[in-house]
C-alpha positions in Angstrom: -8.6 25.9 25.3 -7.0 27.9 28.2 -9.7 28.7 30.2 -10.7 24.7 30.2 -6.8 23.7 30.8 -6.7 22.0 27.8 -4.2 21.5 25.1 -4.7 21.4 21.2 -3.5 17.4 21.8 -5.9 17.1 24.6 -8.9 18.8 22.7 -8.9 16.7 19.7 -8.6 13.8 21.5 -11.7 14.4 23.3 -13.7 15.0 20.3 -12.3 11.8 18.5 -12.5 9.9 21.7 -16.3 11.3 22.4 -19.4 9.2 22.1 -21.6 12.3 21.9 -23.9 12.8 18.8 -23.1 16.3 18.8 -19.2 15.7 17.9 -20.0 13.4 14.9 -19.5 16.4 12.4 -16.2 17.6 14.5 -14.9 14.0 14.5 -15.8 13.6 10.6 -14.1 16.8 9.9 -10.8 16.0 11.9 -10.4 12.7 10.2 -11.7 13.8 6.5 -8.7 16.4 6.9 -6.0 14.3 8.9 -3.7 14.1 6.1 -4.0 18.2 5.4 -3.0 18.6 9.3 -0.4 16.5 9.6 0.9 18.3 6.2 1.1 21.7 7.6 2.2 19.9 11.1 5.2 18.8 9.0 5.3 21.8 7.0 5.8 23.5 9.6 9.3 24.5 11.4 8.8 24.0 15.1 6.6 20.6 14.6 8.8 19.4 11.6 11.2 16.9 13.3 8.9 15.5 15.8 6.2 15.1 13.0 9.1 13.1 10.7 10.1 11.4 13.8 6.6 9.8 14.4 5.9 9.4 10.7 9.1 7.3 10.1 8.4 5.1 13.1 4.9 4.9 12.2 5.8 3.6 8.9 8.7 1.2 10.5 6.6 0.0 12.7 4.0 -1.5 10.3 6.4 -2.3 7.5 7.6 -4.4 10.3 4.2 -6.4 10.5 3.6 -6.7 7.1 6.7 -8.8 6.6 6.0 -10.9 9.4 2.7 -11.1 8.0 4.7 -12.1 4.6 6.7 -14.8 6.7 3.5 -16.8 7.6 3.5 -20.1 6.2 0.3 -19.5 5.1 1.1 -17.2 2.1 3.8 -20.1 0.9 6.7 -17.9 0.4 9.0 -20.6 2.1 11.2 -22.5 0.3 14.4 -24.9 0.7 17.5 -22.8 -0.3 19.1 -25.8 -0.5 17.6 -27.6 -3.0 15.9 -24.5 -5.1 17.1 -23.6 -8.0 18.1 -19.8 -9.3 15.4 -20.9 -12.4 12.5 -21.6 -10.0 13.2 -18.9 -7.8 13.5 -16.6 -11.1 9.9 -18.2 -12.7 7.7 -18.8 -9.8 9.1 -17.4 -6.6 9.5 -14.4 -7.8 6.2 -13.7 -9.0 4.2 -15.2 -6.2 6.6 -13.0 -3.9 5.0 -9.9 -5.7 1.6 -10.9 -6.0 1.8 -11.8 -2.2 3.4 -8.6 -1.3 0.6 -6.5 -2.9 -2.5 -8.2 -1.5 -0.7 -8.7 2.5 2.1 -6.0 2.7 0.9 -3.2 0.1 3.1 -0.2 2.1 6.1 -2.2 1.7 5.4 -3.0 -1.9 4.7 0.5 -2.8 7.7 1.4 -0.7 10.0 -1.1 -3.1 8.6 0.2 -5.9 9.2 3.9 -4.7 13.0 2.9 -4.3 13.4 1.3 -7.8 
């Protein structure tokens, strides 16, 4: 990597950036194992707080989208707080909010049901 003035950064995203037949097998291998090498990447002392600090806003970042996705009137989740009452919200809303929230925002549902 030296010789070529490359870094390890720089390297892999050549191979998974390539368009070369003879880095399929690299490319397969870098993103069959992605989750192993960001485990020891956060495992790992030095590499530990930036690797939490991009995971975390990673995460924020799409939890982010999937309740805006939630908010489109599409999906039917509004409602009038005025004039709904706790009985509807506790019957229906309720359990079109979670069946929404598992087919359009999955990371946030898993994420809710991590926390209770």
């Amino acid at each position: 990597l030296q010789q070529n003035n490359l870094s390890a950064a720089g390297f892999v995203s050549a191979i998974l950036d390539s368009g070369y037949a003879v880095h399929t097998a690299s490319q397969d291998s870098l993103t069959t194992n992605a989750a192993q090498i960001c485990a020891q990447l956060y495992n790992n002392e030095d590499s530990h707080p930036s690797v939490f600090a991009w995971a975390a806003g990673t995460l924020h970042a799409e939890l982010c989208k999937e309740v805006a996705e939630l908010s489109v009137e599409q999906h039917s989740l509004h409602f009038k707080a005025t004039s709904t009452t706790v009985e509807q919200l506790e019957m229906t809303f309720m359990n079109q909010l979670a069946m929404m929230m598992q087919s359009v925002a999955p990371n946030l549902w898993n994420l809710i049901s991590g926390l209770l």
